[in-house]
Backbone as JSON Lines, residues from 0, in Angstrom:
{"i":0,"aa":"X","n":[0.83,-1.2,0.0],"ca":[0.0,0.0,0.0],"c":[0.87,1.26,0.0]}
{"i":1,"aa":"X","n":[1.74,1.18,0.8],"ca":[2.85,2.63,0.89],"c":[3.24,3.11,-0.62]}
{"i":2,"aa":"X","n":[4.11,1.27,-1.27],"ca":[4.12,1.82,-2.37],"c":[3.26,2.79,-3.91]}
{"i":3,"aa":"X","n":[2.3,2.22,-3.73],"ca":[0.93,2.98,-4.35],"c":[0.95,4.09,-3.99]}
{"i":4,"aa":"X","n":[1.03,4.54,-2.34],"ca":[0.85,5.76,-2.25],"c":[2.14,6.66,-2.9]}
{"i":5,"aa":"X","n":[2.96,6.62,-2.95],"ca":[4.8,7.05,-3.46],"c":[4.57,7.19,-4.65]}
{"i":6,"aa":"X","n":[3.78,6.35,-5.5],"ca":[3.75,6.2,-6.79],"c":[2.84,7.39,-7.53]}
{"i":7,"aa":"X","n":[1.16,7.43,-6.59],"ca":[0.47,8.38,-6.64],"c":[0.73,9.74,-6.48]}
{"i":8,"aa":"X","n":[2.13,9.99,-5.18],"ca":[2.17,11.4,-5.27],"c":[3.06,11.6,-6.12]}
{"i":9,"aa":"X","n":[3.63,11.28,-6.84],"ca":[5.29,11.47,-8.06],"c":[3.49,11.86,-9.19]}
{"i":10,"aa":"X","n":[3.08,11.17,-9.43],"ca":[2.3,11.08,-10.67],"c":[1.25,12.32,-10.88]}
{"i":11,"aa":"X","n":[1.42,13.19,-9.92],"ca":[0.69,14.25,-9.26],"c":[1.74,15.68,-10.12]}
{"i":12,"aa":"X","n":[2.92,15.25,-10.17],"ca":[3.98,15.94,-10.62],"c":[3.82,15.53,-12.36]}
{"i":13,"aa":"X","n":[3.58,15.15,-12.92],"ca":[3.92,14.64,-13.68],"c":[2.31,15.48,-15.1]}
{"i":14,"aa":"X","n":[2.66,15.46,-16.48],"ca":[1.25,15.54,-17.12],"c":[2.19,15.13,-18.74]}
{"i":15,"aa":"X","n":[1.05,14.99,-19.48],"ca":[1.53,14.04,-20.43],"c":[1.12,15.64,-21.69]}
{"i":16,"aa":"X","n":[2.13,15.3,-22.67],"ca":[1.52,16.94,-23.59],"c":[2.09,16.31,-25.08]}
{"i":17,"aa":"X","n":[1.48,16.18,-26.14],"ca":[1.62,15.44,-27.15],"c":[2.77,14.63,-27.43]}
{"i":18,"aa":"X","n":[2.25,13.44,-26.45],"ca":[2.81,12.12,-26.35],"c":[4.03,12.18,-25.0]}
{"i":19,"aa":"X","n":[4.35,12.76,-24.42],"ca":[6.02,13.1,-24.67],"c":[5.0,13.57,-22.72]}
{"i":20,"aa":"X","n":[6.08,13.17,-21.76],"ca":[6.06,13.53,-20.48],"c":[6.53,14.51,-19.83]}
{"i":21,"aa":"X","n":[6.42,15.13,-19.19],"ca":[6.81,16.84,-18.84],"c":[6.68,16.75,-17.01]}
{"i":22,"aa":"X","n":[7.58,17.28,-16.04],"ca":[7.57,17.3,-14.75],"c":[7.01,18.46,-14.51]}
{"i":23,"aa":"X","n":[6.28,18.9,-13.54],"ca":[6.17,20.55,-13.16],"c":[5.54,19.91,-11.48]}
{"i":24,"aa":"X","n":[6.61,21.41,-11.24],"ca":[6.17,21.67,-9.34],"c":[6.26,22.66,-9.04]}
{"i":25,"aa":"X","n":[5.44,23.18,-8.03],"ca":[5.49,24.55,-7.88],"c":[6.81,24.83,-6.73]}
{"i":26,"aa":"X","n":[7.55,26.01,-7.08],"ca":[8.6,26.55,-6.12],"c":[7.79,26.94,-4.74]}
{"i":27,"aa":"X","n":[8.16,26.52,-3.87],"ca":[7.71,27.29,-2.4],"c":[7.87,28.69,-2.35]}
{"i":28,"aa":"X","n":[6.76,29.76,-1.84],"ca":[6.7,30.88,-2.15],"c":[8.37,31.48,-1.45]}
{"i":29,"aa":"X","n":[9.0,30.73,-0.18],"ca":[9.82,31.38,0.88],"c":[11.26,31.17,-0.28]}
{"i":30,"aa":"X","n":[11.22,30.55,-1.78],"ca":[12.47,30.6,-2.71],"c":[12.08,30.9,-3.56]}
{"i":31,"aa":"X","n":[10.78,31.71,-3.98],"ca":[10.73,32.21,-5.45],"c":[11.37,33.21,-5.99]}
{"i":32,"aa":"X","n":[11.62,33.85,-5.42],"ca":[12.39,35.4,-5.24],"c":[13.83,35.07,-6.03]}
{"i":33,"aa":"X","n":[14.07,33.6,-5.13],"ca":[15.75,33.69,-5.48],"c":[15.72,32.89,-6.8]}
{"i":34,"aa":"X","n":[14.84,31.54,-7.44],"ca":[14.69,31.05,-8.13],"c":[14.26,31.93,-9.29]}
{"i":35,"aa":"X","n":[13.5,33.07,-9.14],"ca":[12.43,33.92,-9.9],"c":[11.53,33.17,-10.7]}
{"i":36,"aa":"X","n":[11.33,32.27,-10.79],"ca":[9.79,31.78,-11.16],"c":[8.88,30.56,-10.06]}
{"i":37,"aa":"X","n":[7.52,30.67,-10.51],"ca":[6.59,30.45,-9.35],"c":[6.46,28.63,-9.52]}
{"i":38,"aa":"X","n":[6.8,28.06,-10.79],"ca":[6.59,26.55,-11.49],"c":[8.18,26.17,-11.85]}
{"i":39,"aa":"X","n":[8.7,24.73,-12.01],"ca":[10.03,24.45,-12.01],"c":[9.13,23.11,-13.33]}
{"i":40,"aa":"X","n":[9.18,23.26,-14.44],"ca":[8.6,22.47,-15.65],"c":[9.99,22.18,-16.45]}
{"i":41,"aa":"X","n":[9.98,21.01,-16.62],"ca":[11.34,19.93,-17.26],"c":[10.48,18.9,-18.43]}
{"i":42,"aa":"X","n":[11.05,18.98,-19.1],"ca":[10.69,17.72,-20.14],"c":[11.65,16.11,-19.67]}
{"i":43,"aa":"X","n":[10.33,15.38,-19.73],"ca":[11.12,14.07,-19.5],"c":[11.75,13.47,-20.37]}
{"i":44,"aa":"X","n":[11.54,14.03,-21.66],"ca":[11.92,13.15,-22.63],"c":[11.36,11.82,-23.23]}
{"i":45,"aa":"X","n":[10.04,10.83,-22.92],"ca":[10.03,9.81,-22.68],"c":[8.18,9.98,-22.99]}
{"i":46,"aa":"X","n":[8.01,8.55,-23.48],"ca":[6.14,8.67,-23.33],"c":[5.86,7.11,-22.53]}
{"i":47,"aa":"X","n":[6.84,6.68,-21.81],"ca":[6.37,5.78,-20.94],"c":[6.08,6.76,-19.49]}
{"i":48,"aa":"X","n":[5.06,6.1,-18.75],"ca":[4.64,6.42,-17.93],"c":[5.31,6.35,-16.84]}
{"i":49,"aa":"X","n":[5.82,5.02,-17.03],"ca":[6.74,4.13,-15.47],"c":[8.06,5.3,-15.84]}
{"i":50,"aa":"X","n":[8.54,4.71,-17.0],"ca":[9.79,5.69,-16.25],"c":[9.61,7.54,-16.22]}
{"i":51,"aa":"X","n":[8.79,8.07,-16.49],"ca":[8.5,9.24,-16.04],"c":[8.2,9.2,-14.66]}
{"i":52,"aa":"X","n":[7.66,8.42,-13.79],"ca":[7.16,8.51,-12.3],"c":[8.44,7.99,-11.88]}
{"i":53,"aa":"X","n":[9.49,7.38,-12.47],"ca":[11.24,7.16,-12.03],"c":[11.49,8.62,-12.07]}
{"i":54,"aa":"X","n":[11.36,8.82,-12.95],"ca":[12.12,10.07,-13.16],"c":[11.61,11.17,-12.26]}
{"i":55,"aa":"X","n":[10.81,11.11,-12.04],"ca":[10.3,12.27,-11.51],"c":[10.56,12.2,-9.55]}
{"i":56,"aa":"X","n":[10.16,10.69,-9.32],"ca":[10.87,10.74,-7.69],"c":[12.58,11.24,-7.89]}
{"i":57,"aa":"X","n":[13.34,10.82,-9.14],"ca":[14.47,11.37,-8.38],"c":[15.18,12.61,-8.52]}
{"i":58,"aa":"X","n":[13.72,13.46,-9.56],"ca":[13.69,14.99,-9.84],"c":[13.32,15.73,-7.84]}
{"i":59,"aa":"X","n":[12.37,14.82,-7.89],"ca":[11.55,15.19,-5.95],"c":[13.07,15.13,-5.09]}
{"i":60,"aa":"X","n":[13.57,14.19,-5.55],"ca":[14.4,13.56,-4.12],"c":[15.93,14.99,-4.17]}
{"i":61,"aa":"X","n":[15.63,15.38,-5.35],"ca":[17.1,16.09,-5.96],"c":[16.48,17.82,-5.76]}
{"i":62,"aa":"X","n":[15.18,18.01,-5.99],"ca":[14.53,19.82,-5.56],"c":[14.48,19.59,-4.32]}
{"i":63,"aa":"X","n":[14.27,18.6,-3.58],"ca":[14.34,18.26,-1.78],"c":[15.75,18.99,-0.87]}
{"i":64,"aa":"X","n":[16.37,18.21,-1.9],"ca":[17.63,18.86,-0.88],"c":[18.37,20.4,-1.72]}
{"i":65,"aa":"X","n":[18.11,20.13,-2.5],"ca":[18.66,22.15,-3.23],"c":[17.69,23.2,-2.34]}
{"i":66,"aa":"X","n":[16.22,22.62,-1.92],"ca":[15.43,23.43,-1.53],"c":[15.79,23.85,-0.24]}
{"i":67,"aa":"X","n":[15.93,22.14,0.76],"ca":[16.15,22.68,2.34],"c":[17.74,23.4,2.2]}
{"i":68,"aa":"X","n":[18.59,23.65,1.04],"ca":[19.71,23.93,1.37],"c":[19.55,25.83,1.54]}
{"i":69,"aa":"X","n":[18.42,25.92,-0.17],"ca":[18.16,27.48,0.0],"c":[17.55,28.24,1.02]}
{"i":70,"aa":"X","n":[16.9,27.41,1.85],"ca":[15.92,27.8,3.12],"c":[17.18,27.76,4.5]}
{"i":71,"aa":"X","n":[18.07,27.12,4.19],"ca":[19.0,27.14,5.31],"c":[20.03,28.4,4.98]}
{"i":72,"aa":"X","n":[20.02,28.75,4.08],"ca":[20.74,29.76,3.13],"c":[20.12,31.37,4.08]}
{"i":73,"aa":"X","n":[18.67,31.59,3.98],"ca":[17.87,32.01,4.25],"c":[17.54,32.5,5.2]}
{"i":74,"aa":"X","n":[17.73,31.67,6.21],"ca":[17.37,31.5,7.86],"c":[18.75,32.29,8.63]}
């Protein structure tokens, strides 16, 4: 069940745009300033599904730590 859930929130990130897979997440308002835009949108390259929801946890796992680094930056 956990896994389903892991799978569901990556896929939340994720939208499909003629054929072809695309990531988008929104920047947290407390780093937009420094990032200057409000959405972080990447092309996956790819029209499989599975490996777009790969790709995309280790897009999550990789804005995770750049993010808590800019917020520690910050503080």
């Amino acid at each position: 069940m956990w896994v389903d859930h892991m799978v569901d929130q990556f896929s939340t990130y994720i939208y499909q745009k003629r054929g072809f897979y695309y990531f988008s997440r929104r920047v947290p308002k407390e780093v937009q300033h420094c990032h200057g835009k409000k959405r972080i949108v990447l092309a996956l390259n790819t029209r499989s599904r599975a490996k777009a929801l790969r790709y995309s946890q280790v897009i999550c796992q990789r804005l995770e730590k750049w993010l808590a680094m800019r917020l520690d930056l910050l503080a």
